[in-house]
N, C-alpha and C positions, 0 to 999 in steps of 0.2 A: 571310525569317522575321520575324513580329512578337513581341512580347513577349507571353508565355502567361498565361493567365488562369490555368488549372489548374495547377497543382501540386500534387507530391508528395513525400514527404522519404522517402529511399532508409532501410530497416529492417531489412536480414539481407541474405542471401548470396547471389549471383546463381543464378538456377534453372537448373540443369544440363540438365535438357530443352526449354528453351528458347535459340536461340543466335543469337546477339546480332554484334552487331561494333560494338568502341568505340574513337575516335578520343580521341585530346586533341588540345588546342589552348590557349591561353592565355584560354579564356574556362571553361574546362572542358572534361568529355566531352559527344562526341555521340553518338548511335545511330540507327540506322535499322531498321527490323524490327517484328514484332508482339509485342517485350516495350516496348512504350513506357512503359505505362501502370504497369509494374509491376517496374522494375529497382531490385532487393534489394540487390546485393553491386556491392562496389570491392573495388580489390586490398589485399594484405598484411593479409587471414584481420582485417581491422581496418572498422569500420561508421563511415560518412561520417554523425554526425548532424549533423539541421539542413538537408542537402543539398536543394537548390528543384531542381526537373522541371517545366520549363516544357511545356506542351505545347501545337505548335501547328500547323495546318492550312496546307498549300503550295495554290496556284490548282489543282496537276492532281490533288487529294484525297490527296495522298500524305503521312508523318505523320512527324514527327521528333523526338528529344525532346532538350535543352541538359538538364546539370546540373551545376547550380554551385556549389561549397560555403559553406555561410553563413561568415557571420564570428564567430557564436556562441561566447563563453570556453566552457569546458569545463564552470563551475559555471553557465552560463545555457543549456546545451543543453535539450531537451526529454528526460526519463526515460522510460524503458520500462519498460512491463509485460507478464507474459503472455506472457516470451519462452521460444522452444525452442530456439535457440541460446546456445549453452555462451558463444560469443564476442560474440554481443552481451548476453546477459548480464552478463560480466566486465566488457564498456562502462560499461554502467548503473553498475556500481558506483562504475568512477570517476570518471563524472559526479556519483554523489550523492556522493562526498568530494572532491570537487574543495574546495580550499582551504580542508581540514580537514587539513592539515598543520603539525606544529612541530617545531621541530628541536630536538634534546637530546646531551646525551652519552653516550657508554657508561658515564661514572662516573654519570648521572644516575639509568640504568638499573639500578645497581649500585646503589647508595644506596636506592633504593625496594623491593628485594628485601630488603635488609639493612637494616634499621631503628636497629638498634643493634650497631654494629660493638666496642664496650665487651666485648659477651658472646662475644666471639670471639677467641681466642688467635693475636698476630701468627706463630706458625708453621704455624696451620691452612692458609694461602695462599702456595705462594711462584712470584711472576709467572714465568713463562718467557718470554724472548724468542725462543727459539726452537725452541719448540716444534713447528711446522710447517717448519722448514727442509727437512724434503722433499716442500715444495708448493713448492718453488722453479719449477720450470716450468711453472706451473699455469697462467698464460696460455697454455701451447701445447698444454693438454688440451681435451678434448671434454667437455660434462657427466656422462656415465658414468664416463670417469675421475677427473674431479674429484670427482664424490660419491662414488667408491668409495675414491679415496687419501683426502679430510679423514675417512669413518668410520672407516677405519682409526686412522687419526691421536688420532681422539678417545677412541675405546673401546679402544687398546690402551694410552694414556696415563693413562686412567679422568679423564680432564679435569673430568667435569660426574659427580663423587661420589653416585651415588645414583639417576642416568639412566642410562640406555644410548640410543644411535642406530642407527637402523634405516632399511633404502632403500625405499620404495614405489613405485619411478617405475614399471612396468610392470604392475601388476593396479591396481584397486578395488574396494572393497568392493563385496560382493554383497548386491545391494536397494537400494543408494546409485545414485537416478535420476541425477544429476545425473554419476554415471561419473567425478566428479575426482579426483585424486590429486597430491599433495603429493610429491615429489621424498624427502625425508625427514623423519624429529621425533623425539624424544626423547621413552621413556616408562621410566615407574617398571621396575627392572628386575622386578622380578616380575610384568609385566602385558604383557612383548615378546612380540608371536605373531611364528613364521618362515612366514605365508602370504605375505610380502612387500607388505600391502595397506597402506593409509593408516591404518584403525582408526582412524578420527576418532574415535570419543568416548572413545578411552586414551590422545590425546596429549598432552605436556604443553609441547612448544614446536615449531613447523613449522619446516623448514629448506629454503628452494626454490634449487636451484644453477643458475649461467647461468656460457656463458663470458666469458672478461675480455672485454668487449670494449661500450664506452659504450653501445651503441646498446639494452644489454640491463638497463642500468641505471632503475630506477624511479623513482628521484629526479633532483634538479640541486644541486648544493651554489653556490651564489653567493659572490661572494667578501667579501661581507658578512657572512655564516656563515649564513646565510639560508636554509634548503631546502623546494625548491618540486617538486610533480608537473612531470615532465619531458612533453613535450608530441609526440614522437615517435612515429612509428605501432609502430613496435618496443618503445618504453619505454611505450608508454600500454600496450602489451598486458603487459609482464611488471609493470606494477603491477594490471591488473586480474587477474592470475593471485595474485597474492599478497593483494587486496581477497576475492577469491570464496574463497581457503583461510580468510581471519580469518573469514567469514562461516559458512562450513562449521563451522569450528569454535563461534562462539557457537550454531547452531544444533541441533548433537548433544549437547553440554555445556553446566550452568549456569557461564556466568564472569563476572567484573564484566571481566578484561583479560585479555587474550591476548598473548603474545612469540612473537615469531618471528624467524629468521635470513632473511638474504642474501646466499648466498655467489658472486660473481663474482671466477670464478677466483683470484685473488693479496688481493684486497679481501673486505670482510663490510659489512651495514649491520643493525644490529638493531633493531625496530619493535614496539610497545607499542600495539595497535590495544584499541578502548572505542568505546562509542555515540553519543560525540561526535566520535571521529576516530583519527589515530595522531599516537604522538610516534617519531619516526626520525630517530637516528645517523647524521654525516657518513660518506661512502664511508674506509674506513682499511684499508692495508696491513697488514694482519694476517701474512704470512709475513715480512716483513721485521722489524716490532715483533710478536711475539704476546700481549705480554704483557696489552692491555686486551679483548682474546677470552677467552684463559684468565681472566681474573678475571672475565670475565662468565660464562663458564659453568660456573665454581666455583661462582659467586654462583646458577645455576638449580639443582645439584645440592645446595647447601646448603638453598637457601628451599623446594625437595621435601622433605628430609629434617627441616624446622624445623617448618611448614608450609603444607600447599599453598594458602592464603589467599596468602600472598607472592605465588603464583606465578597470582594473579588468579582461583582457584578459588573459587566460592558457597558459604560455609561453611553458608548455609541451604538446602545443596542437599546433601544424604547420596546416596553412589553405592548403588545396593544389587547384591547379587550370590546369586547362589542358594548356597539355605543359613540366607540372612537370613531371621529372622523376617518380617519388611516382605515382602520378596520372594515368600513361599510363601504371605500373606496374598492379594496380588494373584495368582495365581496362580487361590487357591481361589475368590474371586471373578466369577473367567472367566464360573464356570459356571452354569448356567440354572436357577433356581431357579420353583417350582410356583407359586409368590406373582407372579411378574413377569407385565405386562401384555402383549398384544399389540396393537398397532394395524393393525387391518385396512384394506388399502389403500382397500375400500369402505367401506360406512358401515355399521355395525355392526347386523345387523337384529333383536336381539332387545332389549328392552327390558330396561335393567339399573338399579335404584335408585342415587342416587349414596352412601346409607349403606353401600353394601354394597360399594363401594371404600373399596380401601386410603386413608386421608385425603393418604399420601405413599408412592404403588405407585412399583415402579421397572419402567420398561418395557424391552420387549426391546430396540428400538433403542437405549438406553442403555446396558445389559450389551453389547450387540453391541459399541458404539465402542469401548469399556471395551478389549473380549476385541482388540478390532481394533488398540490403540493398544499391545500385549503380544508379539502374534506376531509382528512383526519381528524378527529375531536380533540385527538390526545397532543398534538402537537399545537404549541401556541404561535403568534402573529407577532414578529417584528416589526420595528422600523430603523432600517440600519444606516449610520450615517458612514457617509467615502469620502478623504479628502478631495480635494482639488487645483490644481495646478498655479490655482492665485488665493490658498489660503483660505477659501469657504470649503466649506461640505456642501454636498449633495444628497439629497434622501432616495430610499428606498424601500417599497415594504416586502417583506418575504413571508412565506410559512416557512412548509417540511423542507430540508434541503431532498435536491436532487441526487447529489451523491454524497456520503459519507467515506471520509479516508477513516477505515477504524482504526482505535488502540490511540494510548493517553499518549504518550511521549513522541514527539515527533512538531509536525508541522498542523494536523488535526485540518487537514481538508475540508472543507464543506463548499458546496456548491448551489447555486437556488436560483431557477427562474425567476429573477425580480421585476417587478411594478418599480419603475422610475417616476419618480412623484411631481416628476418638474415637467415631463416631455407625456405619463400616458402613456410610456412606450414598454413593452417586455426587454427585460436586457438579461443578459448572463453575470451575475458576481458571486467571483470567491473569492471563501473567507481563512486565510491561512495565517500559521504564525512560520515563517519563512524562516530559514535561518540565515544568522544575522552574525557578517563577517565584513572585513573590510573590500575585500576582493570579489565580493558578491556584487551585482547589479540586481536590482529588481524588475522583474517580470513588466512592468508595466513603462518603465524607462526603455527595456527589447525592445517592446511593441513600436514603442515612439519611432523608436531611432530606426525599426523595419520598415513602417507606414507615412515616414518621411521623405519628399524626394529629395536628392541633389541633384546640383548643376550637371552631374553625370548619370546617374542612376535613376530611373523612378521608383516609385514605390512598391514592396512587395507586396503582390500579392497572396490568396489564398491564406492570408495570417487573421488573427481577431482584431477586430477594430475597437482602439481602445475609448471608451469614456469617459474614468477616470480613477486614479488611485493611489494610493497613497499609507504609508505607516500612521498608525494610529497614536498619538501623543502620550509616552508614559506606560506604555502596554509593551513591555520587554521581562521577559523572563527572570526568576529572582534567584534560582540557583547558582547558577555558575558564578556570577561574584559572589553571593556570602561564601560559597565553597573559596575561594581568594582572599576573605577576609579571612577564615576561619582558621587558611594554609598559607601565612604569609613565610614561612620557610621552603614552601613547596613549590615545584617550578611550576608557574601559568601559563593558564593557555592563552598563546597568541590569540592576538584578533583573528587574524590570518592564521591557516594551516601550514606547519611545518613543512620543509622542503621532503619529499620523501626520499630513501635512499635509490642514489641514482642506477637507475636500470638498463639491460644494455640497449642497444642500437633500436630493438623492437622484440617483442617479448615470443615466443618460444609455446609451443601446446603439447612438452613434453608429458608422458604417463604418473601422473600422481604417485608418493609411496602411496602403498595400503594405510587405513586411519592405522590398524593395528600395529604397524610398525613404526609408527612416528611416536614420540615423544609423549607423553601426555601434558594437557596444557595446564598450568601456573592457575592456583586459586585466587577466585576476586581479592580483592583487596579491601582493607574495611572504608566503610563510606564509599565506595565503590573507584578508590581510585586503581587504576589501572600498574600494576607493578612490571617493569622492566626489567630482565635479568641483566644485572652487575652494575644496577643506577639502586640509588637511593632516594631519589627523586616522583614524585606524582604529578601527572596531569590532569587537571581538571576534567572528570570526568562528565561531566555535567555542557550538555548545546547549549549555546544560544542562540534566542528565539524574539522574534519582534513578529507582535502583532500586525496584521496586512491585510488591506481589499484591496481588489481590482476587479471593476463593470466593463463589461467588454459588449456591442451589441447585438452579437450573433448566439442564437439560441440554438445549437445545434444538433444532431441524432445521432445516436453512436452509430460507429462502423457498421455494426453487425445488420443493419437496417438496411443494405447495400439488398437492390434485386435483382442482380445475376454478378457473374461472375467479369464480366467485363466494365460493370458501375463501378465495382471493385477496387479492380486494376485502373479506372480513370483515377479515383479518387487519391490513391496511392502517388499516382504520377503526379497529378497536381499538388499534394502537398511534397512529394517528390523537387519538383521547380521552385516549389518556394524555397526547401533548404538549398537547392543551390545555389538562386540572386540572393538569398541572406549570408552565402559565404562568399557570394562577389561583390554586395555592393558593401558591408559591410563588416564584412569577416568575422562573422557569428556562427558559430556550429551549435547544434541546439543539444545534441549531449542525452537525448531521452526521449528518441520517437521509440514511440511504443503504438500500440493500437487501439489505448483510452486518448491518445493524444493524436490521432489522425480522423475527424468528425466530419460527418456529413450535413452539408447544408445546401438547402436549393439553391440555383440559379437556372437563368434561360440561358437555353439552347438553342441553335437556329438547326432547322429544318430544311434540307438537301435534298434535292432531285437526285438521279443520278448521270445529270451535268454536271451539279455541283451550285446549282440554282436555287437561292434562297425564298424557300417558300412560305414560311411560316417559325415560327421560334412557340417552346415549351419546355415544360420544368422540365428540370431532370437535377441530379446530385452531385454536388460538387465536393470536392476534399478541402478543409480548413486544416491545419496544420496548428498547432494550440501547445498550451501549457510552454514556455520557453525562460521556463524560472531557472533551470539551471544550464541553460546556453553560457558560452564562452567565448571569446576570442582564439583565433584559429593559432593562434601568436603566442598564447598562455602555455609555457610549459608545464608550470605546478598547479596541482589542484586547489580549487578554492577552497574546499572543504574539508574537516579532519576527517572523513571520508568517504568512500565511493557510494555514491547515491543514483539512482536510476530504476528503471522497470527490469526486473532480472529476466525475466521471461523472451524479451528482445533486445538484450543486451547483446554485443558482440561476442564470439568466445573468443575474442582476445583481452576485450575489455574483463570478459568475466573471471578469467583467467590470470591477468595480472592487476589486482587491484587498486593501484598506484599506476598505471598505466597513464599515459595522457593522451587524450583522445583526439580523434582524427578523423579525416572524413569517410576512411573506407570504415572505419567502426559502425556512424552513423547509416551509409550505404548498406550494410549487412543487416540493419537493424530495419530498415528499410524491407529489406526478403524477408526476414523471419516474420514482419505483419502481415506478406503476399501467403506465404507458408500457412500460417497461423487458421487466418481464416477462410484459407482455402481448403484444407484438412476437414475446419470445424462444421463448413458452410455445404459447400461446394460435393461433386460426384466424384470418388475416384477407387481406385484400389486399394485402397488401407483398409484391412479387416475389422483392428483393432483399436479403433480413432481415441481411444481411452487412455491405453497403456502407452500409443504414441505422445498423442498430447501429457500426459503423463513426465514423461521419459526425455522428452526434445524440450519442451519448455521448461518445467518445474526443474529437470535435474540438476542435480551439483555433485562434486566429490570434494574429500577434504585434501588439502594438501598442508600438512603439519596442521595447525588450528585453525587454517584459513578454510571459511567454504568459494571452493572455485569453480568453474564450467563445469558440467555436466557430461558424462562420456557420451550421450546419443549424439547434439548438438555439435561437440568437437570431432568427433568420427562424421558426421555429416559435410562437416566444414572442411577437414582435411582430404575426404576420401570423393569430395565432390558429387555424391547423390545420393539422393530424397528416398531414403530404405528402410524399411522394416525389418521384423521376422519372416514376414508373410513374404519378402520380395522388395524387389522398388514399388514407388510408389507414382502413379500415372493416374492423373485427372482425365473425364471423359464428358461425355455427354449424357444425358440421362437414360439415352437408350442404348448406350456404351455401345455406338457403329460409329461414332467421330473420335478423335481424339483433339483433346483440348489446346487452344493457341496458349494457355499457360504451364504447359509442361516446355515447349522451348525457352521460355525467361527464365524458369526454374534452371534447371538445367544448364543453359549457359552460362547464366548467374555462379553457378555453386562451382562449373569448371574453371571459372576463372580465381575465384577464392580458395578453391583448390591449389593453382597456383601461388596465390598472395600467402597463402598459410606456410606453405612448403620453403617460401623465398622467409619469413618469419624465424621458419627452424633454423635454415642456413644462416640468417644471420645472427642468432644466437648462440649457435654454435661457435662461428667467427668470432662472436665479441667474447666468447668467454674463451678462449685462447691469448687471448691478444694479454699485457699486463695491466693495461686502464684502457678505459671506456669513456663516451661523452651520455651523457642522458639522451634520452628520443627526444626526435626532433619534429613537429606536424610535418604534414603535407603543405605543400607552399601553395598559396591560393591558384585557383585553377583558373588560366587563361580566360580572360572573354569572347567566345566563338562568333566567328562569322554566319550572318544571317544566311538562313536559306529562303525555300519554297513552300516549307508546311503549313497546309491549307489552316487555318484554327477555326474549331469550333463551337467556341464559349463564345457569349456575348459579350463577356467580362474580357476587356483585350488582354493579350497575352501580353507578361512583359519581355520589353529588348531583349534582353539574356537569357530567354528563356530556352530552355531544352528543346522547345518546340521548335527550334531553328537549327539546330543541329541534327545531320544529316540522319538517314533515317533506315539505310540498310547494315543492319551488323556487321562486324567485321571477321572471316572463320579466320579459327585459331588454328592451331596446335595439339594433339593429345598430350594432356599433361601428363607425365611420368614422375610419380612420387618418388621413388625410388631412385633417382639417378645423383652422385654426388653433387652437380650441381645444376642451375638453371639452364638451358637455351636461353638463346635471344628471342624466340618465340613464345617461352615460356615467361621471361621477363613480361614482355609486352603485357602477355596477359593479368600478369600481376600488377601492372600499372595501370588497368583498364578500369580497377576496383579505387583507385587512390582517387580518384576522380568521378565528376557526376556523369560525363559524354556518355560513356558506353551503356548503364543502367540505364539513364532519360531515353536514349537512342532505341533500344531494344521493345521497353515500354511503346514508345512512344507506335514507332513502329508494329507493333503486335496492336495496337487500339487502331491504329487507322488504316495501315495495307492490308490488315487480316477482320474487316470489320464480318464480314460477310464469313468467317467460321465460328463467330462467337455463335455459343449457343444461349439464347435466354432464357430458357428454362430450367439452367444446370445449376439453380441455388437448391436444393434439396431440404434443407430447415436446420436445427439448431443439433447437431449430431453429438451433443454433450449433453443434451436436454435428460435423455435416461437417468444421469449420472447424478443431477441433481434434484435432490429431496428434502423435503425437511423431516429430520431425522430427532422423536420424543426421547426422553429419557429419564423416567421417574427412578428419581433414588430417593428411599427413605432416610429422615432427620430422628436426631435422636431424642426430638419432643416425640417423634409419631406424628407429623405432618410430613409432607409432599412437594415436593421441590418440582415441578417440569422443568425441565431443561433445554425445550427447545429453542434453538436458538437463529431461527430461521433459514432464510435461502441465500445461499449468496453462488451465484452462476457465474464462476470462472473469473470473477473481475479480479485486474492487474492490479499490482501493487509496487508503492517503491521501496526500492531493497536499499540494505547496507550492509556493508561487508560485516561490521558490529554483531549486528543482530539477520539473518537472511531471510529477506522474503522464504515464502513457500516454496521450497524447491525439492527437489529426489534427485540420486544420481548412483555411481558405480558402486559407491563403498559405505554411505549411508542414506538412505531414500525417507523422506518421509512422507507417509500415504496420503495420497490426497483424498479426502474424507467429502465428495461429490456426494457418493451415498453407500453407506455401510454392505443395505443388500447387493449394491449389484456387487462391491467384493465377496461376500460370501459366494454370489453366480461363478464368481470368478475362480475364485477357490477350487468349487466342484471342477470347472474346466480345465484347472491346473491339474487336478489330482488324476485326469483322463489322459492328458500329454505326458505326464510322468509313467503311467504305466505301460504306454506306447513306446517307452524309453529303452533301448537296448541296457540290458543291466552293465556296470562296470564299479569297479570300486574308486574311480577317480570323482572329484566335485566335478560337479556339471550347471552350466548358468541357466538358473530359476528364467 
């Protein structure tokens, strides 16, 4: 065997209908059989990432696959997204907190519930040491008996004054996808149901039991006092079982922090989990000394009964329950009222004035989500308070959110069609903890200063219009300073992000080493700081995070709700116009269009003879341009943040590629094609055989370059080589009855020959700068001229603004054939690579293809959801070592975007390590068999051949 060109990185559980035989040896496993292509699972119910599947061709065609595991730390794996397993899942999580750990006391924890111990009488508390003396044999219990004797123990001693404890280990709630359940928790006594489920959104602290025995322990206590995620396939799994309950929980409840127990057998560890990370208590005999237990859980039943702020609960988050006014508001609300709009999936054929709408109708799909986001049972009824611009709040009620950003550490997205309690009206607010730097602006300040005019400028349109918003008083993150108190010898993190090392003129898409020949990467460090080779120095590994709303009041439909192919492309163009008056009137580049951030919402349209005589105006779908929390100034050389943040799936490959890069407007313009790309692949009619393996391969891909994950071979071969290709061929869009060819194969197309050029002018000047003996860092693009007005007719009702692309001229301009190959640019070849640095020639082309070519669009060529096969919800019962039954499904999650960090990576695949995207297990196994059918078509050789 040679060494494999192809690889794959192993991503879920071995597929039971396909059977495999796997050897070890000291290089790894190997296999033989027709799962080559596609082996999911290793043993102990635990996901090998990182793992390389070499694949490689024997003389007599015969096909074998080595896999080996990287040497990847746990905070440098590759993240997943878009998983239906429960257990890889739990993975992900503790990859994304991997050395988001510190270590504290139980008096630590004790102290933060209890503020002022002054107002509290020394006989309110008095320690017991032996309180548990009959858990004395609890190392030779099983976990049913240990969680059934410590309830006992608690709730007959009334330990934690104010709670009670309850078991949940064998149901879950009903509706709750994701089937988990929490072993047991503590809730207000008057709120204990006896259905024996989790009841996640009535808990007030989670309690998960294991028995005594190391291998089940979560942490590692060092003997420096040190504690570090323990790295075991047994401990990595019971901390991701206790990462995906904190997550559960901020997900059903508003919390700023969450407590939770760990009880193993005779020991307890207790955990204070926040969106920067957890702080967690050395492992402590508790039945031997009980006395720092009982004072902790004095200390949760007292901070219940003081208040539940103590106990990390969102005082700007009111429970509501039926009865409440608030409650029976939203309630009434549900329902359909004579005034509300319809949107017809076709296009509306009678001619309606736009005087004679509502100036602010509320439509049915908006009451819909409304009514949608209520009838769940399991989910409870807020009332969430947003600042406001002169120092009150504003109310809001919500249910279910709309969308969930998963996984604990981070920002924790949430979204939710709201009832505005002042106006009656549906609004859009989300609920994020932002990160919180000095060189940040917040989201809601963009908006202002977008939706503002000046003496020169009017205001942008196509952006959200804002309501109102504001940081939440006191609700900021508590890791990253104690990690400051704890490390006052250690270097801190700036407020601000360090300068990054200066890069040259513009960054370069040269060929990655192989992962196997790079270095292997530097293990975590304890507490998770981050160690430097030839520093002696740590940086606070630990974000920070400030709590944040912002009400916006457009309620609007995802992309994918677009019904043809040329809604599409309107939709695009007009949030298209917006980023470029936001880079001319006020030099804001938005830094993360993606295709969750480009949203459809009605407006009128006027209705055209074909003089051009206005007959009549009707809905149709307009593009809003959204989420611009991490917009920039065009002017900003350094990144605001300690790192590259964005939607990796439409990111640049230059941006993806150099990750300290600083962005610029062709980044954004590219990001711009890969949403046209994207969901025209996914939607739309064309020649791509394989819509799986591409989508696959051009979005999710990455490769490593040393420990860094960076672009993806499909995407950077696409970008360099200038067109839209597969296995199967290029790739050409059509008509549904494939006799047309489609008006968005020429914007593709031109699009990618001119980025073709810009990439090539990229190499050359990397080349250049790395000769020279010093370099200056990149520089943006300098804002782009204000173009002189034309003659394009506009078709919105919504006027177009001044500067809008709509005025700039509207026949393309022919290039050039680019020549990659030649040492250096033409003048023609320049040009072309200047076309991209700029908005003219994309708006132009757009703009142009919507209106000279209306009459080739085809309407009929949106075909349906062409990734729909792929996605399933995928069971997984694995037996527990009581002899109960874990399901593990962990629901559906359809392709949705995520933002990435270079840290930890979005879900990506690529050249040298891929990880499978787990849509749905069978149709890999389909896939498998067809691999095994092209392989034997294969002319035999002894050389590797790419999978």
């Amino acid at each position: 065997m040679g060494c494999g060109c192809a690889r794959r990185t192993i991503g879920a559980r071995t597929p039971t209908a396909v059977q495999c035989r796997l050897r070890s040896d000291d290089k790894g496993f190997e296999l033989d059989g027709e799962s080559i292509a596609f082996l999911l699972v290793l043993a102990n119910d635990s996901l090998v990432m990182g793992a390389r599947l070499c694949h490689c061709h024997g003389g007599d065609g015969s096909c074998s696959v080595v896999l080996s595991a990287s040497s990847l730390s746990p905070s440098q794996r590759p993240r997943i997204c878009n998983l239906t397993s429960l257990d890889a899942f739990r993975l992900d999580m503790v990859n994304e907190t991997a050395g988001k750990i510190i270590g504290v006391s139980v008096e630590d924890i004790i102290n933060s519930l209890i503020p002022d111990w002054d107002d509290i009488p020394l006989t309110a508390i008095v320690p017991r040491k032996d309180a548990f003396k009959e858990l004395e044999g609890a190392d030779r219990l099983n976990e049913n008996q240990l969680a059934e004797k410590w309830m006992a123990v608690v709730n007959d001693n009334d330990l934690s004054e104010g709670l009670k404890f309850a078991l949940s280990r064998f149901k879950c709630d009903k509706g709750d996808e994701s089937r988990q359940r929490v072993d047991g928790a503590f809730f207000d006594k008057d709120r204990v149901l006896t259905n024996d489920a989790p009841n996640w959104p009535d808990q007030v602290v989670s309690v998960e039991f294991k028995v005594e025995d190391i291998g089940k322990d979560s942490f590692h206590d060092l003997s420096d006092g040190t504690i570090i995620e323990a790295d075991a396939a047994t401990r990595v799994n019971s901390h991701g079982q206790n990462v995906s309950y904190a997550e559960h929980i901020f997900t059903y409840q508003h919390r700023t922090v969450h407590f939770s127990l760990l009880i193993m057998g005779r020991y307890f560890r207790a955990m204070c989990w926040e969106r920067s990370g957890v702080m967690v208590t050395p492992r402590t005999n508790y039945v031997q000394d009980s006395s720092s237990l009982c004072r902790l859980l004095w200390a949760f039943g007292w901070a219940s009964r003081k208040s539940k702020e103590l106990l990390g609960f969102d005082p700007t988050g009111t429970r509501l329950y039926p009865g409440d006014e608030e409650y029976e508001a939203m309630t009434d609300a549900m329902e359909r009222q004579d005034s509300d709009i319809d949107l017809s999936p076709e296009p509306i054929p009678t001619y309606v004035p736009v005087s004679e709408f509502n100036p602010k109708p509320t439509f049915t799909y908006v009451r819909n989500a409304f009514r949608k986001s209520l009838v769940d049972p399991l989910w409870p009824r807020y009332k969430l308070s947003v600042p406001q611009a002169d120092g009150s709040t504003r109310s809001f009620l919500v249910g279910k959110p709309a969308f969930i950003a998963r996984g604990l550490v981070g920002r924790g997205t949430r979204g939710f069609v709201a009832l505005d309690r002042s106006s009656g009206r549906f609004v859009y607010l989300k609920d994020a903890w932002r990160a919180h730097y000095q060189l940040l602006e917040r989201e809601g300040d963009i908006l202002a200063k977008l939706t503002t005019p000046t003496d020169e400028f009017p205001a942008v349109r196509n952006v959200p219009t804002l309501v109102c918003h504001g940081d939440l008083d006191g609700q900021r993150t508590r890791c990253p300073e104690l990690w400051d108190t704890l490390h006052p010898s250690e270097q801190k993190a700036s407020p601000s992000p360090p300068p990054p090392p200066p890069p040259p003129s513009e960054p370069s898409i040269p060929e990655p080493p192989l992962a196997s020949e790079t270095a292997p990467p530097e293990k975590s460090t304890p507490s998770g700081g981050a160690s430097t080779a030839g520093s002696s120095t740590r940086k606070n590994p630990f974000k920070r995070h400030q709590h944040y709303r912002i009400v916006v009041e457009e309620v609007c439909m995802p992309l994918s709700s677009f019904r043809n192919g040329r809604e599409l492309l309107l939709a695009v163009w007009e949030c298209f116009d917006a980023h470029y008056v936001a880079t001319l009137k006020d030099q804001i580049l938005h830094c993360d269009v993606s295709g969750g951030n480009i949203l459809l919402y009605p407006k009128a349209e006027r209705l055209q003879d074909a003089e051009g005589n206005v007959v009549g105006y009707a809905w149709g779908l307009g593009g809003i341009l959204t989420d611009w929390e991490l917009a920039k100034r065009i002017t900003d050389l350094l990144p605001k943040q300690l790192e590259r943040t964005g939607t990796w799936q439409f990111m640049s490959a230059a941006a993806l590629f150099e990750p300290q890069k600083a962005l610029v407007i062709a980044d954004d313009i590219e990001s711009f094609l890969h949403v046209v790309i994207y969901y025209a692949i996914r939607y739309l009619c064309h020649s791509c055989t394989n819509v799986y393996h591409f989508m696959h391969d051009y979005f999710d891909g990455y490769s490593l370059r040393g420990q860094v994950p960076v672009c993806g071979t499909k995407k950077r071969c696409v970008m360099r080589f200038g067109e839209l290709a597969y296995s199967s061929g290029p790739i050409t869009f059509h008509s549904p009855t494939c006799t047309e060819t489609h008006p968005l194969n020429r914007i593709i197309s031109e699009m990618l020959a001119r980025f073709r050029a810009y990439y090539r002018e990229l190499e050359l000047a990397r080349v250049s700068s790395m000769q020279k003996p010093g370099w200056e860092p990149s520089r943006p693009s300098t804002p782009t001229p204000r173009p002189t007005l034309g003659g394009i007719r506009v078709t919105s009702v919504r006027n177009t603004h001044p500067c809008s692309l709509a005025f700039v001229g509207t026949t393309p301009d022919d290039g050039p054939a680019v020549s990659l190959y030649t040492s250096a640019l033409s003048a023609a070849e320049k040009k072309w690579a200047d076309s991209v640095k700029t908005h003219h020639y994309f708006g132009k082309i757009i703009r142009h293809t919507i209106s000279r070519l209306e009459a080739e669009w085809p309407l009929d060529d949106k075909r349906g959801d062409q990734l729909a096969p792929y996605v399933k919800v995928v069971r997984n019962k694995r037996s527990r070592k009581d002899n109960e039954e874990e399901d593990d499904t962990f629901g559906v999650f359809s392709s949705d975007h995520k933002r990435f960090r270079v840290s930890t990576t979005s879900f990506v695949s690529g050249q040298h390590i891929m990880v499978t995207n787990s849509w749905a297990l069978e149709a890999l196994e389909t896939h498998a068999g067809q691999f095994e059918r092209k392989t034997s078509e294969r002319p035999s050789s002894p050389d590797c051949r790419d999978a």
